[in-house]
C-alpha positions in Angstrom: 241.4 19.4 80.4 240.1 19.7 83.9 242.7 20.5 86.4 244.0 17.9 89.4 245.8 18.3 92.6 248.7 16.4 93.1 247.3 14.5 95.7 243.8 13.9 93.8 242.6 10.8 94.5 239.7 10.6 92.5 241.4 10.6 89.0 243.0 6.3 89.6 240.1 4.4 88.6 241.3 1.9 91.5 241.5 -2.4 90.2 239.4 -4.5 92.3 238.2 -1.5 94.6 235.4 0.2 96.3 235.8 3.0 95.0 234.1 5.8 96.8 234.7 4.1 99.8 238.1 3.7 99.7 238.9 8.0 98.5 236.5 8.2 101.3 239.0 6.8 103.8 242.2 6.0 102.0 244.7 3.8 103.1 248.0 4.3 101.4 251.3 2.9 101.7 254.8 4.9 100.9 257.7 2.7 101.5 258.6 -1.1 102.1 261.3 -2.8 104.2 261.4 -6.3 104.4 258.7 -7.4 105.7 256.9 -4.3 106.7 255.0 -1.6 104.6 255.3 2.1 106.0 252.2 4.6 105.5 252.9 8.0 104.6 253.3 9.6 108.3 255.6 6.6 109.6 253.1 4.1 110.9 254.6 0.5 110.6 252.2 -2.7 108.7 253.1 -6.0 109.0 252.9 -7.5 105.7 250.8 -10.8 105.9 250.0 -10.8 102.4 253.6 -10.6 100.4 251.6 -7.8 99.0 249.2 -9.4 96.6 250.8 -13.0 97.2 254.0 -11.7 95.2 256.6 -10.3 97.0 257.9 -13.7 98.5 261.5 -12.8 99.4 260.4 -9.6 101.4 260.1 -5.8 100.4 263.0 -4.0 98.7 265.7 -6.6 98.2 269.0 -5.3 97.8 270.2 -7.4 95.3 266.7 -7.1 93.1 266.7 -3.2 93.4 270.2 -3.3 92.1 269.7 -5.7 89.2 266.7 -3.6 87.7 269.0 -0.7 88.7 272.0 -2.0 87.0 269.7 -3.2 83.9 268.5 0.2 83.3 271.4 1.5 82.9 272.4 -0.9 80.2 268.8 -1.6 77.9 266.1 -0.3 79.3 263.9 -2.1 76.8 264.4 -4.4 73.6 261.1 -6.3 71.9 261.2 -9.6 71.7 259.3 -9.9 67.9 262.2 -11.3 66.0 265.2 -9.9 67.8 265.7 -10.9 71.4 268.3 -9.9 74.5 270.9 -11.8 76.4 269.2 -12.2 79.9 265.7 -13.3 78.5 267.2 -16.3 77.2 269.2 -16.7 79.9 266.1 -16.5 82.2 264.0 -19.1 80.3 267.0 -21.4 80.2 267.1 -21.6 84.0 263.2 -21.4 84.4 263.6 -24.9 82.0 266.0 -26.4 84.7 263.7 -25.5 87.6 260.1 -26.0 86.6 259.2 -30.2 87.0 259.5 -32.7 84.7 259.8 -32.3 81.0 258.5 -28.7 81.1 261.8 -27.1 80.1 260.5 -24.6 77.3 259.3 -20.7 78.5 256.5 -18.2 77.0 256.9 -14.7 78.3 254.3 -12.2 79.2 253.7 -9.6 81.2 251.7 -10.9 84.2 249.7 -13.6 85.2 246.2 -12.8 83.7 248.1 -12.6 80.2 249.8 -16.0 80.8 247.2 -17.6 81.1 245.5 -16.2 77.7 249.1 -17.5 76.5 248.5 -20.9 77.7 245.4 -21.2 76.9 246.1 -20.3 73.2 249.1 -23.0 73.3 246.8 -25.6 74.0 244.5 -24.9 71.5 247.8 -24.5 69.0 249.1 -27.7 69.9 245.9 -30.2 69.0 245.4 -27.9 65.9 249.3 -28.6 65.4 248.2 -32.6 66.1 245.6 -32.4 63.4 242.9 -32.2 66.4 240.9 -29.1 65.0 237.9 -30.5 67.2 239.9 -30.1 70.4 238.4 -26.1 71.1 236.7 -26.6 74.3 238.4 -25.7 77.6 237.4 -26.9 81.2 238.1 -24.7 84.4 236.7 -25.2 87.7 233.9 -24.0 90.1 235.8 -20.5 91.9 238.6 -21.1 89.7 240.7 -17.6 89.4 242.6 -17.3 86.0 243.3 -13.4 85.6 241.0 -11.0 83.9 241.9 -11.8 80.2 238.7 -12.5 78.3 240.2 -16.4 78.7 240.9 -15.9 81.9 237.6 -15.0 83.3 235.8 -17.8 81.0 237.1 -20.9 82.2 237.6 -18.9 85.8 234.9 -19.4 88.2 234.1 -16.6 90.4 231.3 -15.2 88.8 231.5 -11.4 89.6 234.2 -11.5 87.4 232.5 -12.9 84.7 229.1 -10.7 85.4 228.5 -8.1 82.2 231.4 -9.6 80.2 231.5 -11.8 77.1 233.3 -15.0 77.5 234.9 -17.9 75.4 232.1 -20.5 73.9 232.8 -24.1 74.5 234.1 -23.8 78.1 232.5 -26.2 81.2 233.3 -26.3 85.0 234.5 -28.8 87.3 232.8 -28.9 90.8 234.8 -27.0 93.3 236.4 -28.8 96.3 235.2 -26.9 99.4 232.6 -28.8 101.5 233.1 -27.1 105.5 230.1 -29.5 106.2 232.8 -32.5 105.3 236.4 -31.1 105.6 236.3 -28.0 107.8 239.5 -27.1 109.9 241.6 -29.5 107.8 245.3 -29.1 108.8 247.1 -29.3 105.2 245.0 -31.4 102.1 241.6 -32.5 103.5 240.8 -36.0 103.4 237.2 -35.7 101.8 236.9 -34.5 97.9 239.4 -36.2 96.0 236.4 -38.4 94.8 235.1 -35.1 92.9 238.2 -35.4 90.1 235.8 -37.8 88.9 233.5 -35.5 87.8 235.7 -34.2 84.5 234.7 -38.0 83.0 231.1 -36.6 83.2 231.7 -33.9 81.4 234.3 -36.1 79.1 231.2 -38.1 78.6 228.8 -35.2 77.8 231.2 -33.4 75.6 233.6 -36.3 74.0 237.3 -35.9 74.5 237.7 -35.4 70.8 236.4 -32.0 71.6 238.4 -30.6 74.8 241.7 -29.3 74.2 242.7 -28.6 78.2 241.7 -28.9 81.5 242.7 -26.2 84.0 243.0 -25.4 87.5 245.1 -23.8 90.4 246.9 -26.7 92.3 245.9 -24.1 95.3 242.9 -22.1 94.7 243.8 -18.6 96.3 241.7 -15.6 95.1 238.4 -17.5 95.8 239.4 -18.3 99.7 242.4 -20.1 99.6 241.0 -23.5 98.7 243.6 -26.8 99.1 243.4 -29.6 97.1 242.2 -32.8 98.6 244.8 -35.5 99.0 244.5 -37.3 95.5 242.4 -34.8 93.9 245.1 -33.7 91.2 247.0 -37.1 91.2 242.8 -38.6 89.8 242.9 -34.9 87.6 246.1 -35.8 85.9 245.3 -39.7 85.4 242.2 -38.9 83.4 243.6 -36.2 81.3 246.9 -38.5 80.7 244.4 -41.2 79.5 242.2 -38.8 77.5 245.2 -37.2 75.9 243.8 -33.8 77.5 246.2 -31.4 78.3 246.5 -30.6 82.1 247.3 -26.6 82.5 248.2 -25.8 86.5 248.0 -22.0 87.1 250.6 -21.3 89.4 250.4 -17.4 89.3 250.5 -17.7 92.9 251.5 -20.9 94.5 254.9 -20.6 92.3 258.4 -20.1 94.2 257.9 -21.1 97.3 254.7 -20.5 98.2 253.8 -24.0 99.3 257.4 -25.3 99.2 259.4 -25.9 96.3 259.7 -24.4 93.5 256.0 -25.2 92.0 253.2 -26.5 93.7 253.5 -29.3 91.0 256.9 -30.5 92.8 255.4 -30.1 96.2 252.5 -32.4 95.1 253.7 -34.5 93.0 251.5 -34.0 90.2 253.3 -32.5 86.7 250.8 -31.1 84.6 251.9 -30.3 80.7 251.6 -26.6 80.9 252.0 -23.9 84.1 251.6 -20.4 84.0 253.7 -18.6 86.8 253.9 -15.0 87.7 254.1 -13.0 91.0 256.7 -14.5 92.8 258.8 -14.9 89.3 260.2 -11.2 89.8 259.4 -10.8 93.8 257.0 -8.6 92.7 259.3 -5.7 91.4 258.4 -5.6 88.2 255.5 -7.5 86.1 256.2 -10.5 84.4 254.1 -13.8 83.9 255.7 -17.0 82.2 254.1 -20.3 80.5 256.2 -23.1 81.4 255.5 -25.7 78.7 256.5 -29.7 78.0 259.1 -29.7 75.2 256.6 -32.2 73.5 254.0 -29.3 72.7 256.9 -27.0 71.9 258.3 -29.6 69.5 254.8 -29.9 67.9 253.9 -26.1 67.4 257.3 -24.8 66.5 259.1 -27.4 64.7 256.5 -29.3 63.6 255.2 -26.0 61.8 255.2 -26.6 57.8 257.3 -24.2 56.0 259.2 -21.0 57.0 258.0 -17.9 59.5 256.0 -17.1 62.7 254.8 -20.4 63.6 252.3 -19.2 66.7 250.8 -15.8 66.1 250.6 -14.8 69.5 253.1 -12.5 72.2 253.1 -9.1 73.9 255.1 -5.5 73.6 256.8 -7.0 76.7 257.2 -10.4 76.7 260.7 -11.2 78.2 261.1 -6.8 79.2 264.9 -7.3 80.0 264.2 -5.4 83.4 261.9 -7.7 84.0 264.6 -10.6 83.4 266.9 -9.1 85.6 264.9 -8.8 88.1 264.2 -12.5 87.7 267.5 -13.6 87.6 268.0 -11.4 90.8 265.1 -13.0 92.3 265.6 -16.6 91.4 269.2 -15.9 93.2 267.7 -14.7 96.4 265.5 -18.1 96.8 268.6 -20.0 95.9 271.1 -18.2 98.1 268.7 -18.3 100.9 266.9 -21.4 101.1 263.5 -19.4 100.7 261.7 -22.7 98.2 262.3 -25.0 101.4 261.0 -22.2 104.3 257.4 -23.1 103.3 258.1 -26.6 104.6 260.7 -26.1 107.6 258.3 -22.9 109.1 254.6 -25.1 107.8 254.1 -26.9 110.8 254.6 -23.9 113.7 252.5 -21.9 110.9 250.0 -24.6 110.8 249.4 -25.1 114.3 249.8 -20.7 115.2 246.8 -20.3 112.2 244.3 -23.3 113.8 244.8 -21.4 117.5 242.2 -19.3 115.6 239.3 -22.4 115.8 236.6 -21.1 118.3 236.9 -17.5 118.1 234.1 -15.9 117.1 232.5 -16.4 114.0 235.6 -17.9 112.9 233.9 -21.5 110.9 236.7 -23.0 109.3 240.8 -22.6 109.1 242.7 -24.2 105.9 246.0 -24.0 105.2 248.7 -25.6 102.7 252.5 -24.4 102.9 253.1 -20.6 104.0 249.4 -20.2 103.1 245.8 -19.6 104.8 242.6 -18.9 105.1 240.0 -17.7 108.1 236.3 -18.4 107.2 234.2 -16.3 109.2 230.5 -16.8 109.5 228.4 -14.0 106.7 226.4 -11.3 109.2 222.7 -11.3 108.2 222.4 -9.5 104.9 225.6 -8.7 105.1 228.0 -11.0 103.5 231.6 -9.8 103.5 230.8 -6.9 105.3 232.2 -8.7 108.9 235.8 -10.0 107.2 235.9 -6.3 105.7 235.8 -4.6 109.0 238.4 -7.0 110.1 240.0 -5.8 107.3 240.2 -2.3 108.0 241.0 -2.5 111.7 244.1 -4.7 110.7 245.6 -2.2 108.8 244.8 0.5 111.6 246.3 -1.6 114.4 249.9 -2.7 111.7 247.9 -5.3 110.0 248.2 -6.1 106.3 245.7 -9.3 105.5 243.5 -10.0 102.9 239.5 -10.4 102.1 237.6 -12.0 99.6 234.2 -12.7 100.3 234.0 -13.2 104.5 237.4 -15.1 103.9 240.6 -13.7 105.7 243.5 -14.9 103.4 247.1 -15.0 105.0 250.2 -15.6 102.7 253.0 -13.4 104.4 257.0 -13.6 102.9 258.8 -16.3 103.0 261.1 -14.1 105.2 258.9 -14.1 108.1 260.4 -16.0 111.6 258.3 -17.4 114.4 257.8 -14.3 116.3 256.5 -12.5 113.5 254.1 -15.7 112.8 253.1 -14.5 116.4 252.8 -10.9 116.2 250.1 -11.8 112.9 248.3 -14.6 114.3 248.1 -12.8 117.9 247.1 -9.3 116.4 244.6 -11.4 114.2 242.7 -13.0 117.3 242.5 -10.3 119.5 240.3 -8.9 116.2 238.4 -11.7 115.9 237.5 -11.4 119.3 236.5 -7.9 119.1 234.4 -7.9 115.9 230.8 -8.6 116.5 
């Protein structure tokens, strides 16, 4: 056994990270208040990111910490393989009040790459259930992001994730929706794309419905740039799967509770799909949890449409429905309620809106979106250099109290709910005078 300082960085094989680069010149952060990280000798960040689009309600909520506290205390951990605990129930009974439409039935896991997987495998055991064992193939979308499950990254579309990896066979993409040549600086849903829904009847047409179990897709694609659906893009999505009798799956991992207003993106929208996978804001964050939300028909049909006795879907995790995890939850879904945080989206979207798009003509900066308490900064690639300008941006935010995010040479925004106007300000303003300062 080789021995390692305490401070070691190099033994964290780091998710998602440059590696070298990063034990190079580390930036770590040691406490959270609200909406503010702290680094390790005191130096205050403004969080613009809820973390990693999770912690919604702000940084170290009272009532959170002391329901995982208080939880501890009491079980500490239960499985969930025929025995079960009071508040995981409890949690999946009020998820079933909140999530849209008939979706009033709850799969636990334990983040959002593994609900999807969960999903994924509902759909395929609800047309098997049907008598549809033809109904295998799966359709995601063109810089889709669905977790890092071996499902996840095959109907996913952001092909670095799927480079060096087997995936699923039987899986086809949709066309993505961004076009900056038609739609760029769009304030909310762009106008132009909804026309490209149509495409899933060419690939109904090239693969049969009889053999596609589910279509899915973020309502709001955020890992690949924050990309917004065009108005009537999902309403043409879920008339063609309705008439198809293909299941629609929305991956809400990140647009759920409050992110765009409401409580899912789905409500916000208007579009109810027959299956979403939630995760992130579900807990604030605090502990790992994801969550299929699923139409009581497909429950009906899997479960007790299941001939004879025992396990009727062979399929769940170690810690699916962790009762920290459920309190937690509760705690969480208390905080929204008690403080209006599904509605702040909406009432704070306009002076957010119009703050993010005083950003248009800085330099390098070719396109704004944004949907809810959500959005994006394009900036134009340098020469043989792609992501290396947004990078640097990167790294200077977090040395002048900056938290944002990169993927690609997009800057993605998507602070707490919590944050007022003069926060918006201190962001947006601390953003451009970047902008203008990074060649």
């Amino acid at each position: 056994m080789t021995a390692q300082a305490a401070n070691d960085l190099d033994p964290f094989w780091m998710p998602f990270t440059a590696n070298r680069s990063f034990k190079a010149h580390p930036r770590l952060l040691a406490s959270a208040k609200d909406m503010h990280y702290f680094t390790p000798d005191g130096r205050r960040i403004l969080d613009g990111t809820a973390g990693l689009w999770c912690v919604n309600a702000g940084h170290a909520r009272r009532p959170i910490v002391e329901a995982i506290q208080r939880q501890a205390e009491v079980l500490d951990y239960a499985p969930t393989f025929q025995l079960g605990h009071p508040l995981v129930f409890e949690l999946a009974a009020r998820l079933g009040m909140l999530f849209p439409g008939d979706i009033d039935h709850v799969f636990f896991a334990g983040s959002g790459s593994e609900a999807v997987d969960s999903a994924l495998k509902i759909a395929l055991a609800y047309q098997r259930a049907r008598g549809f064992e033809n109904r295998t193939r799966l359709i995601g979308r063109q810089k889709g992001y669905h977790g890092v499950g071996f499902g996840g990254i095959s109907v996913g579309g952001l092909e670095n994730n799927k480079r060096g990896f087997l995936t699923l066979p039987g899986v086809d993409h949709l066309p993505h929706t961004l076009d900056l040549d038609q739609a760029a600086f769009s304030r909310g849903q762009p106008a132009w794309g909804a026309h490209l829904a149509g495409d899933l009847e060419t690939l109904i047409a090239r693969h049969g419905a009889e053999t596609i179990a589910a279509v899915i897709v973020e309502p709001l694609s955020g890992s690949a740039g924050v990309i917004v659906p065009p108005v009537g893009y999902l309403e043409r999505l879920r008339e063609i799967t309705a008439r198809h009798d293909i299941l629609l799956i929305f991956d809400e991992v990140i647009t759920g509770f409050g992110r765009v207003g409401g409580v899912t993106a789905a409500e916000t929208l208007g579009v109810i799909p027959d299956l979403i996978t939630c995760a992130k804001g579900l807990t604030n964050g605090a502990v790992p949890m994801g969550v299929v939300g699923v139409r009581k028909e497909i429950y009906d049909a899997v479960v007790n449409g299941a001939a004879g006795p025992g396990i009727e879907f062979f399929h769940g995790y170690t810690y699916s429905g962790h009762p920290l995890a459920a309190a937690a939850a509760l705690a969480t879904l208390d905080v929204y309620e008690a403080e209006g945080l599904y509605d702040r989206a909406h009432d704070l979207g306009g002076y957010w809106q119009e703050a993010v798009h005083s950003l248009k003509g800085l330099p390098n900066v070719i396109d704004v979106r944004n949907l809810g308490l959500v959005a994006a900064v394009e900036l134009a690639p340098r020469p043989e250099a792609p992501g290396a300008r947004a990078t640097e941006v990167f790294h200077r935010a977090f040395d002048t109290g900056l938290l944002i995010r990169v993927t690609g040479d997009v800057i993605a925004l998507s602070p707490p709910l919590i944050i007022d106007k003069a926060q918006i300000d201190e962001l947006i303003g601390g953003l451009a005078d970047l902008l203008k300062t990074t060649p």
